[in-house]
OpenMM code with the backbone's topology and positions (N, CA, C; nanometers):
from openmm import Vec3, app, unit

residues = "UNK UNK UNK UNK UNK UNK UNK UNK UNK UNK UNK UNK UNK UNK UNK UNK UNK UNK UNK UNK UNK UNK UNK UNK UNK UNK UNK UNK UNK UNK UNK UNK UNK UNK UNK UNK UNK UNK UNK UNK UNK UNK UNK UNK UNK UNK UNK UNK UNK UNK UNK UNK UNK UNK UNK UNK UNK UNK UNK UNK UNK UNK UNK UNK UNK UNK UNK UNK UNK UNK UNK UNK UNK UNK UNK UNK UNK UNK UNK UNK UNK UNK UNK UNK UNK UNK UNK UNK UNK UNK UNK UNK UNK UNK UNK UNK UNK UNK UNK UNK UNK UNK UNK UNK UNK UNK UNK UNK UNK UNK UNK UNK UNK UNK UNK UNK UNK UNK UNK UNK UNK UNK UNK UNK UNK UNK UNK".split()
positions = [
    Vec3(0.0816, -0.1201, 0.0000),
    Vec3(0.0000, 0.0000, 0.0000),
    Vec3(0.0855, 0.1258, 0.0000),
    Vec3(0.2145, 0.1028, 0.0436),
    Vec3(0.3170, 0.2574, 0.0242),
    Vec3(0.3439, 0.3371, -0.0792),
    Vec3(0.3700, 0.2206, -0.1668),
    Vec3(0.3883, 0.2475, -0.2983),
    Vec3(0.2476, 0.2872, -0.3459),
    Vec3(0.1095, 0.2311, -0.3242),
    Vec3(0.0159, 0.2847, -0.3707),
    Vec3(-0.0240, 0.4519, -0.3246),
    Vec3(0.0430, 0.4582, -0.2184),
    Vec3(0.0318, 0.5854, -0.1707),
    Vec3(0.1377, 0.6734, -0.2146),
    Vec3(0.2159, 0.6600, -0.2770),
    Vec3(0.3225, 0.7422, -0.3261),
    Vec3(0.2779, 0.7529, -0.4829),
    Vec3(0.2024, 0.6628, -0.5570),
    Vec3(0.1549, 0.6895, -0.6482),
    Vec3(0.0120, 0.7844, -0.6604),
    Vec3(-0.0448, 0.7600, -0.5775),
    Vec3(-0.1361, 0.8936, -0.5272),
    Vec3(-0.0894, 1.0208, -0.5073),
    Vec3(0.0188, 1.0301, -0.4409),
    Vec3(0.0609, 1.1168, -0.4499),
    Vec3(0.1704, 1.2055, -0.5282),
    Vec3(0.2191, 1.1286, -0.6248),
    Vec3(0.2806, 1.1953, -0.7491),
    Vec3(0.1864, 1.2050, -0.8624),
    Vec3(0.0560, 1.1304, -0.8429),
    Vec3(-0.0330, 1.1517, -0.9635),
    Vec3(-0.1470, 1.3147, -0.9631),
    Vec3(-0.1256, 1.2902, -0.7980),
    Vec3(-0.1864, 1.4291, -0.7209),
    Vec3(-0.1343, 1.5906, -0.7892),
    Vec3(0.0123, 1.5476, -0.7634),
    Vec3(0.0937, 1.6395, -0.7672),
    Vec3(0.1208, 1.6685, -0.9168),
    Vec3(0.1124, 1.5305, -1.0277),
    Vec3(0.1242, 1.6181, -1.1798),
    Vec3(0.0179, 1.6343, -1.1821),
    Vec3(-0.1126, 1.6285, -1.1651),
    Vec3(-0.2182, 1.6607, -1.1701),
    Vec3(-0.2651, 1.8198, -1.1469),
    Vec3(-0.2249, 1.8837, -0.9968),
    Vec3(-0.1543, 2.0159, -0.9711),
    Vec3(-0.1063, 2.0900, -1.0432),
    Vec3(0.0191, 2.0238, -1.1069),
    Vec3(0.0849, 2.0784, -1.2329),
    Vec3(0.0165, 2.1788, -1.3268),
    Vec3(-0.0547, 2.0395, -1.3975),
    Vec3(-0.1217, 2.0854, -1.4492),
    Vec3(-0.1815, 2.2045, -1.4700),
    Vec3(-0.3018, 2.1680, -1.3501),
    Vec3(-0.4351, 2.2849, -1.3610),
    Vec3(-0.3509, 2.3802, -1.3137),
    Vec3(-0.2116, 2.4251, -1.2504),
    Vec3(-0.1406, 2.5515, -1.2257),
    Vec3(-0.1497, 2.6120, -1.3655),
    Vec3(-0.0690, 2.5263, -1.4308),
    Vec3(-0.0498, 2.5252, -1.5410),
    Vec3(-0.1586, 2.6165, -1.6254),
    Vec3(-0.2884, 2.5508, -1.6738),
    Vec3(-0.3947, 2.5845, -1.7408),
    Vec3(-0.4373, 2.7455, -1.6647),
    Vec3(-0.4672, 2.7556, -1.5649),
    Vec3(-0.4651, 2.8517, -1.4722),
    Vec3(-0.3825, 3.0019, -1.5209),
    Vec3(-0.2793, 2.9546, -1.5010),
    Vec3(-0.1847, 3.0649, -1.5749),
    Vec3(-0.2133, 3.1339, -1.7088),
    Vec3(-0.2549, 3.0036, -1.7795),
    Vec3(-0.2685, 3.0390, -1.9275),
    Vec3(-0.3919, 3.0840, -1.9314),
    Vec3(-0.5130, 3.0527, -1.8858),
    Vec3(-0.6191, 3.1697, -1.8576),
    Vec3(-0.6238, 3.2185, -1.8201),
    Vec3(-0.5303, 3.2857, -1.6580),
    Vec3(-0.5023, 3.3813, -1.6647),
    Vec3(-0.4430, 3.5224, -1.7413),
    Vec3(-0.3339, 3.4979, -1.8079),
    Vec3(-0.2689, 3.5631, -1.9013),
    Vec3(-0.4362, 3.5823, -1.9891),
    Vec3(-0.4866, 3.4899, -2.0591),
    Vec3(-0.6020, 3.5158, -2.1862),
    Vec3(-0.6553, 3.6157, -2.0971),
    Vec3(-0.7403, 3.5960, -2.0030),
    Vec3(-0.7625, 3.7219, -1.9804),
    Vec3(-0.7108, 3.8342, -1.9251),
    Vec3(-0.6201, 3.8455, -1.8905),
    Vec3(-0.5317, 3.9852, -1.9401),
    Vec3(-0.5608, 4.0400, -2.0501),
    Vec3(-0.5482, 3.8944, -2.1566),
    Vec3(-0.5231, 4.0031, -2.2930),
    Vec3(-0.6831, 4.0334, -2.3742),
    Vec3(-0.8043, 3.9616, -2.2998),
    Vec3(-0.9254, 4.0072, -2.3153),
    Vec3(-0.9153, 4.1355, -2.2639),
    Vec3(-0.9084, 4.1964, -2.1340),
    Vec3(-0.8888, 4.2741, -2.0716),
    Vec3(-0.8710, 4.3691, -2.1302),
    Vec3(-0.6995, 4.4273, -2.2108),
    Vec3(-0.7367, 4.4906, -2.2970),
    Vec3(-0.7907, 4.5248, -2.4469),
    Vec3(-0.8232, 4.4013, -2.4940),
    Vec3(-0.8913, 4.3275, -2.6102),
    Vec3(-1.0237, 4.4424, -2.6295),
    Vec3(-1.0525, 4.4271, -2.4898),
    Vec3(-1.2254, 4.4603, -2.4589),
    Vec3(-1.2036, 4.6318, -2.4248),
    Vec3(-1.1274, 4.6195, -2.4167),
    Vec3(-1.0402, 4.8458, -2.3797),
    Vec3(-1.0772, 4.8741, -2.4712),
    Vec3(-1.0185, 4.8213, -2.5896),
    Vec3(-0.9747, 4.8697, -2.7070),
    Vec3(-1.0768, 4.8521, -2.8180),
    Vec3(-1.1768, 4.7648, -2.7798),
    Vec3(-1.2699, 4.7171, -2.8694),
    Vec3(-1.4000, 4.6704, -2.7947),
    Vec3(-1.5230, 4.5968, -2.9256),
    Vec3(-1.6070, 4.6073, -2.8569),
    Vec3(-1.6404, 4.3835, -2.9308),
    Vec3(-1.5061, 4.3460, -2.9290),
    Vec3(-1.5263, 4.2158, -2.9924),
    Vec3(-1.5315, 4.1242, -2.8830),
    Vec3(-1.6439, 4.0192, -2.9291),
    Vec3(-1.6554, 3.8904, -2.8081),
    Vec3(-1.5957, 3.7666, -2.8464),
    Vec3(-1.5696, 3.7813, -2.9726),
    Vec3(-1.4873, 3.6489, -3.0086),
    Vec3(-1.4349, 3.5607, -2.9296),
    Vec3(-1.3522, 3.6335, -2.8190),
    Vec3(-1.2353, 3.5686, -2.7111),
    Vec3(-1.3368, 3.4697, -2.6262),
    Vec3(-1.4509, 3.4392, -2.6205),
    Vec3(-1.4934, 3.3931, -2.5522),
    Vec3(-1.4808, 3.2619, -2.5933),
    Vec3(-1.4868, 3.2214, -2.6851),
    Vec3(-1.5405, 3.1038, -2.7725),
    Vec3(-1.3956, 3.0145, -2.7858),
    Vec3(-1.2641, 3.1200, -2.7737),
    Vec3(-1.1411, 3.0151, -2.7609),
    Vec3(-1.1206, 2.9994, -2.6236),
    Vec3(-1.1258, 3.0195, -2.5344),
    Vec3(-1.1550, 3.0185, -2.3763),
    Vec3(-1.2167, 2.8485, -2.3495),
    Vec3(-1.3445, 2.8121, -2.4325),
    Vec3(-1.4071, 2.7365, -2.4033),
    Vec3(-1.3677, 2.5558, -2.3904),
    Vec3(-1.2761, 2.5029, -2.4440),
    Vec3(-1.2015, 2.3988, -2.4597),
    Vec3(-1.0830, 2.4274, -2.3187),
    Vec3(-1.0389, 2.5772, -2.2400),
    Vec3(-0.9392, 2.5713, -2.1153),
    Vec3(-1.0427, 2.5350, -2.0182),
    Vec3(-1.1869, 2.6144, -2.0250),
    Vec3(-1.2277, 2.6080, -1.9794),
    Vec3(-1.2826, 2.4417, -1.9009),
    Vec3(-1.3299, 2.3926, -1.9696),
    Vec3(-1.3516, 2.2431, -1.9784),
    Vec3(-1.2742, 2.1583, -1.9246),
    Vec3(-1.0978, 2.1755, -1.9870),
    Vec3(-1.0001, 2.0935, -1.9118),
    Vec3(-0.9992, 2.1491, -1.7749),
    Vec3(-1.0080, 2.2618, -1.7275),
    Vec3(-1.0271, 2.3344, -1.5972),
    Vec3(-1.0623, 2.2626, -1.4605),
    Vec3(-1.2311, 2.2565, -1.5623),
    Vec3(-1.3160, 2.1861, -1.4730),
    Vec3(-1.2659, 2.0502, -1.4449),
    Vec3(-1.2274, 1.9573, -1.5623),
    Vec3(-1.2271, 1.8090, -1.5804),
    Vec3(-1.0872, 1.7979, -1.4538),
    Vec3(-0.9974, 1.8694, -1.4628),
    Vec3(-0.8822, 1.8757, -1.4128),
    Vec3(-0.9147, 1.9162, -1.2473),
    Vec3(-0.9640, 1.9976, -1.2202),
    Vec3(-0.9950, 2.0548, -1.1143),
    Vec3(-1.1003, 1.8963, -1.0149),
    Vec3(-1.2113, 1.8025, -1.0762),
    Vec3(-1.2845, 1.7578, -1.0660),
    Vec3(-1.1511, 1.6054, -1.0494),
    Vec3(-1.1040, 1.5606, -1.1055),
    Vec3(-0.9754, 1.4824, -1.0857),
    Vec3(-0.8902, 1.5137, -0.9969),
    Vec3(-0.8139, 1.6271, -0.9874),
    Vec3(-0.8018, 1.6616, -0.8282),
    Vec3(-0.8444, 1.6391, -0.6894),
    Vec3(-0.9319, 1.6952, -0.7054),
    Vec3(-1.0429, 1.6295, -0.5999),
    Vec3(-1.0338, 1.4990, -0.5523),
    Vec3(-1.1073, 1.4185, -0.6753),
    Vec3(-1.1237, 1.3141, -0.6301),
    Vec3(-1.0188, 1.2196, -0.6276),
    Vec3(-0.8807, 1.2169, -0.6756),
    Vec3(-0.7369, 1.1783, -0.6298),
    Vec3(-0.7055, 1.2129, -0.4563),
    Vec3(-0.7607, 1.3316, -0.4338),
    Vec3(-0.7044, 1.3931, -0.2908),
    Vec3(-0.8227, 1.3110, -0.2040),
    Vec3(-0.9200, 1.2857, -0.2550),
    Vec3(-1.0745, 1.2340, -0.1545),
    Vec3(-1.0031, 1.0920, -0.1449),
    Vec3(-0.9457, 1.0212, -0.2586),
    Vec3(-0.9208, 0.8508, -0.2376),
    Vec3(-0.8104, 0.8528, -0.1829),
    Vec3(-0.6866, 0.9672, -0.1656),
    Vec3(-0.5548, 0.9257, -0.0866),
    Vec3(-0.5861, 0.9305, 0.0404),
    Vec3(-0.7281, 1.0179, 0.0863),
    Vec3(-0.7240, 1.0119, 0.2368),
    Vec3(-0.7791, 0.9450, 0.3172),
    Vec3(-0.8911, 0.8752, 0.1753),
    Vec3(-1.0142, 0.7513, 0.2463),
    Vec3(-0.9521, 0.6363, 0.2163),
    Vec3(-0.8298, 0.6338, 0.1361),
    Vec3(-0.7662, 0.4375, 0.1033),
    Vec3(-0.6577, 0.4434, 0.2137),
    Vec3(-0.5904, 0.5586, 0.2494),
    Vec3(-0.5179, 0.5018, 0.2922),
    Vec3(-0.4781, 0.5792, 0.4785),
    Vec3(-0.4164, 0.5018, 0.5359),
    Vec3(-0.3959, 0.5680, 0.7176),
    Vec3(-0.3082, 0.7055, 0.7054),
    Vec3(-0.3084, 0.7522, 0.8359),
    Vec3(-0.1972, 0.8778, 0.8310),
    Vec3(-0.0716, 0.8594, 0.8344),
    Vec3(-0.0633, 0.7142, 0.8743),
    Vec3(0.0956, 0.6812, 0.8663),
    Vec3(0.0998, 0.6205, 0.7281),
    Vec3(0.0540, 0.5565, 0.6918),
    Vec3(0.0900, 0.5607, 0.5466),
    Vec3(0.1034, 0.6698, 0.4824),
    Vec3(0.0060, 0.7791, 0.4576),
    Vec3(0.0025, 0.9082, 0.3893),
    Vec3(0.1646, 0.9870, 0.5015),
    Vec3(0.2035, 0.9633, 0.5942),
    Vec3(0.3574, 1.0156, 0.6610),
    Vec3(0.4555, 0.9684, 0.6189),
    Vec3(0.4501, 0.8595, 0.5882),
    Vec3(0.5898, 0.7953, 0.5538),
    Vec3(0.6045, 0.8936, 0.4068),
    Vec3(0.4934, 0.9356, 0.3312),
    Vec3(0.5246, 0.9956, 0.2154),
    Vec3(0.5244, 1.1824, 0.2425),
    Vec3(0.5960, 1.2202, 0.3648),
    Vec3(0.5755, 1.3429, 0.4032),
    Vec3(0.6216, 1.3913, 0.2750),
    Vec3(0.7166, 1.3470, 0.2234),
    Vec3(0.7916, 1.4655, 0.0623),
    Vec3(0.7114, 1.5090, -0.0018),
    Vec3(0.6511, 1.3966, -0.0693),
    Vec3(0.5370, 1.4364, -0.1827),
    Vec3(0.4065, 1.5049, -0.1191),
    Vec3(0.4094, 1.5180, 0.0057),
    Vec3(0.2833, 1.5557, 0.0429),
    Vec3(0.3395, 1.7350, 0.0538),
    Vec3(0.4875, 1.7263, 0.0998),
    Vec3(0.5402, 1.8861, 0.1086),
    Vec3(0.5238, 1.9427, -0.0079),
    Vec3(0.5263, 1.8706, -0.0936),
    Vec3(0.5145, 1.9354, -0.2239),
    Vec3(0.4085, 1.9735, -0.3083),
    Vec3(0.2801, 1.9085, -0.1925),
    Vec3(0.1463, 1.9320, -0.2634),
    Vec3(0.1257, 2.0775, -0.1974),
    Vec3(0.1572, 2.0980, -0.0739),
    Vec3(0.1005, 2.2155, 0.0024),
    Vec3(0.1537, 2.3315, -0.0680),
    Vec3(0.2879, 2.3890, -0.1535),
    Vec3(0.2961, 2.5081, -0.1888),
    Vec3(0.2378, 2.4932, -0.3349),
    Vec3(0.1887, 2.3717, -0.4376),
    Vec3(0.1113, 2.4042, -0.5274),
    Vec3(0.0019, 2.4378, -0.5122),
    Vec3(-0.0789, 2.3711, -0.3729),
    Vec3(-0.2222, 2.4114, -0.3699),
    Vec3(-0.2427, 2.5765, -0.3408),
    Vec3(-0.1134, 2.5869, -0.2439),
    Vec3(-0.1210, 2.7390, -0.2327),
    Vec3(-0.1175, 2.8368, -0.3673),
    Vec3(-0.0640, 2.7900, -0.4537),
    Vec3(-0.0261, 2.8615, -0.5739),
    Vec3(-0.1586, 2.8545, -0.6645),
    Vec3(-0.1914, 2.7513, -0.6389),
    Vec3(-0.3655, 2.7525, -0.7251),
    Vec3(-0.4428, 2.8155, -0.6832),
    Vec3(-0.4847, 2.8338, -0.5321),
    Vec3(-0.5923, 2.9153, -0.4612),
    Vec3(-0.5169, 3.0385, -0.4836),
    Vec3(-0.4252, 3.1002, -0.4857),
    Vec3(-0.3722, 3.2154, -0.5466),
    Vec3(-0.4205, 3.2773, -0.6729),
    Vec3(-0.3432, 3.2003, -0.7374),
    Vec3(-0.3867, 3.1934, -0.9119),
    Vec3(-0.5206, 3.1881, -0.9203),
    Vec3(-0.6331, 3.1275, -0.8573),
    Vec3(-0.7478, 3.0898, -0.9033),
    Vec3(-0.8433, 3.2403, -0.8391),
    Vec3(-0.7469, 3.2923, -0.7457),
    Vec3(-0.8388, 3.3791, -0.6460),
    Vec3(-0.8308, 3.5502, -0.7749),
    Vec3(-0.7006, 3.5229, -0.8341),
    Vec3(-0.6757, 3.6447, -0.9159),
    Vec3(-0.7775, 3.6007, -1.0972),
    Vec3(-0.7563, 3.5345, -1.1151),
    Vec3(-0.8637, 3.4332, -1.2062),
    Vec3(-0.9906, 3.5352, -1.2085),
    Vec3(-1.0464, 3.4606, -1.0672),
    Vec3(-1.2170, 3.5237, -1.0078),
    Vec3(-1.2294, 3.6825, -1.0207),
    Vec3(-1.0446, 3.7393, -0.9979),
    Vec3(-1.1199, 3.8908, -0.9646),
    Vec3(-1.0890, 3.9315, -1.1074),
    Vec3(-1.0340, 3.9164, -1.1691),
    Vec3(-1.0604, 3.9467, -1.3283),
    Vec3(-1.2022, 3.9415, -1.3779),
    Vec3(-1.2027, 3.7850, -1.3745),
    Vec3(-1.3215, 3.7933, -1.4264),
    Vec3(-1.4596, 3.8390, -1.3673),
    Vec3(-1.4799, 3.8915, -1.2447),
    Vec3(-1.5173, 3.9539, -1.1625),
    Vec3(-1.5831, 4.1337, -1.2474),
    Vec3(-1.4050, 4.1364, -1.2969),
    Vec3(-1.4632, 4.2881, -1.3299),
    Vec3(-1.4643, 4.3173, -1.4783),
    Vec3(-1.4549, 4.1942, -1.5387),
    Vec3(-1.5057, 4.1468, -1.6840),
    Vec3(-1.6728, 4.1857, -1.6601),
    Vec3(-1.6991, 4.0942, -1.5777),
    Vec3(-1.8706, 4.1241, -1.5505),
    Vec3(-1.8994, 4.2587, -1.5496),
    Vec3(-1.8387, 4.3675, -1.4427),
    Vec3(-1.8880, 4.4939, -1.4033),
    Vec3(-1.8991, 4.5508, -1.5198),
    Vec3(-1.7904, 4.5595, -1.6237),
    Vec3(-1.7424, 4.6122, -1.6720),
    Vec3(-1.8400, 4.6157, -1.8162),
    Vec3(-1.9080, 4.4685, -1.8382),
    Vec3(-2.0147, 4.4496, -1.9974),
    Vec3(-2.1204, 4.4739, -1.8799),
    Vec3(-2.1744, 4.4612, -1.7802),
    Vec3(-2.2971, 4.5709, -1.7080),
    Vec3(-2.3009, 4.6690, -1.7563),
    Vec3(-2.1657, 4.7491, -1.7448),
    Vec3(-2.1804, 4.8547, -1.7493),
    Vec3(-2.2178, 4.9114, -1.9128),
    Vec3(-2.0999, 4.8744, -1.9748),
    Vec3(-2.1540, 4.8660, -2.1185),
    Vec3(-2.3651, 4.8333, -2.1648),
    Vec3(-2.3804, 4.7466, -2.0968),
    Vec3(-2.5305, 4.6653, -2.1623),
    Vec3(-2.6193, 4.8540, -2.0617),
    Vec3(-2.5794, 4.8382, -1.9579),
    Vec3(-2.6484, 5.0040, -1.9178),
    Vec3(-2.6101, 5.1107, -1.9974),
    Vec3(-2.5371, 5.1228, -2.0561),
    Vec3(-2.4919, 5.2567, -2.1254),
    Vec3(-2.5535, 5.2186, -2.2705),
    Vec3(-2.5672, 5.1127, -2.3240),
    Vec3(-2.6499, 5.0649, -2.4377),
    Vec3(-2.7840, 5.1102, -2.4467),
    Vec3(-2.8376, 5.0234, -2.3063),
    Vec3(-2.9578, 5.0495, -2.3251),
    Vec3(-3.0333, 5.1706, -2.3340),
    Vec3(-2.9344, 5.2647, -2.2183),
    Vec3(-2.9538, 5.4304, -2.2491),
    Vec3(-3.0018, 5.4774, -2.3252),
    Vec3(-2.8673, 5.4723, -2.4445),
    Vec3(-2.8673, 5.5411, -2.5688),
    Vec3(-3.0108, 5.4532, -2.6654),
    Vec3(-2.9921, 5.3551, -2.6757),
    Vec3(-3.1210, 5.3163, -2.7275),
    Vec3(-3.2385, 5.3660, -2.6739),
    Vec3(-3.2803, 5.4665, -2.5707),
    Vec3(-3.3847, 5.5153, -2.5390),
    Vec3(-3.4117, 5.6350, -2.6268),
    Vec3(-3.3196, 5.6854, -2.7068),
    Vec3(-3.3314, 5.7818, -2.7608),
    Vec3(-3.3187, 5.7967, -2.9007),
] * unit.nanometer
topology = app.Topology()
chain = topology.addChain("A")
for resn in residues:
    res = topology.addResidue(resn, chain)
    for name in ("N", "CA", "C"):
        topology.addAtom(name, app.Element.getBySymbol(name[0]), res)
C-alpha cells in the first residue's frame, strides 16, 4: 500500500501541475481580453476560452477526487511515511488558490465592466 500511496501522491501532484499550469494560461487570456475589450467592442475571445475552460473543470474535478481517495484508502501513517510528496502538494495548492483567487477577480470585473456597457447601451437606445 506505500507504494500505492506514493503513487497517489505523485499523480496528485502532476495533476496540480497541471491545472497551475492551465490557470496561468487563462489567466494571461484574460489579461489580454482585458485589454482586447479596452480597445474594442469584440466577443470572439470567448469562444477560444471554451475547450481551457472544460479541461479546468475536468482537471480541477480529478483533483479532488485523487485527494478524496488518498485520504479515504489510505492511514496517516501511510500518507507520513510519504511526508515529501505531500510537502510538495502544500505550496502548489497554495499557488492555485492564489492563481485561481486572481482568475475570479478578473473575471469579476469582466462582468462589471459588460454591465456597465449593456447600461450605457440600453440608455442610448432610449433615444
Amino acid at each position: 500500500m506505500l507504494n500505492d500511496t506514493k503513487q497517489q501522491l505523485e499523480k496528485i501532484n502532476e495533476v496540480s501541475r497541471q491545472l497551475l499550469s492551465h490557470l496561468l494560461t487563462m489567466q494571461n487570456k484574460l489579461k489580454e481580453i482585458k485589454t482586447d475589450i479596452n480597445a474594442s467592442n469584440n466577443d470572439d475571445s470567448n469562444s477560444s476560452g471554451l475547450i481551457t475552460d472544460q479541461e479546468l473543470i475536468e482537471l480541477v474535478a480529478t483533483r479532488h477526487r485523487l485527494i478524496h481517495c488518498l485520504f479515504e484508502q489510505n492511514t496517516h501513517e501511510e500518507i507520513s511515511k510519504e511526508l515529501n510528496l505531500l510537502n510538495r502538494m502544500i505550496p502548489l495548492d497554495t499557488e492555485l488558490s492564489k492563481h485561481s483567487e486572481v482568475c475570479k477577480q478578473i473575471l469579476a470585473e469582466h462582468v462589471i465592466r459588460l454591465k456597465k456597457r449593456k447600461k450605457i447601451s440600453k440608455s442610448y437606445q432610449k433615444y
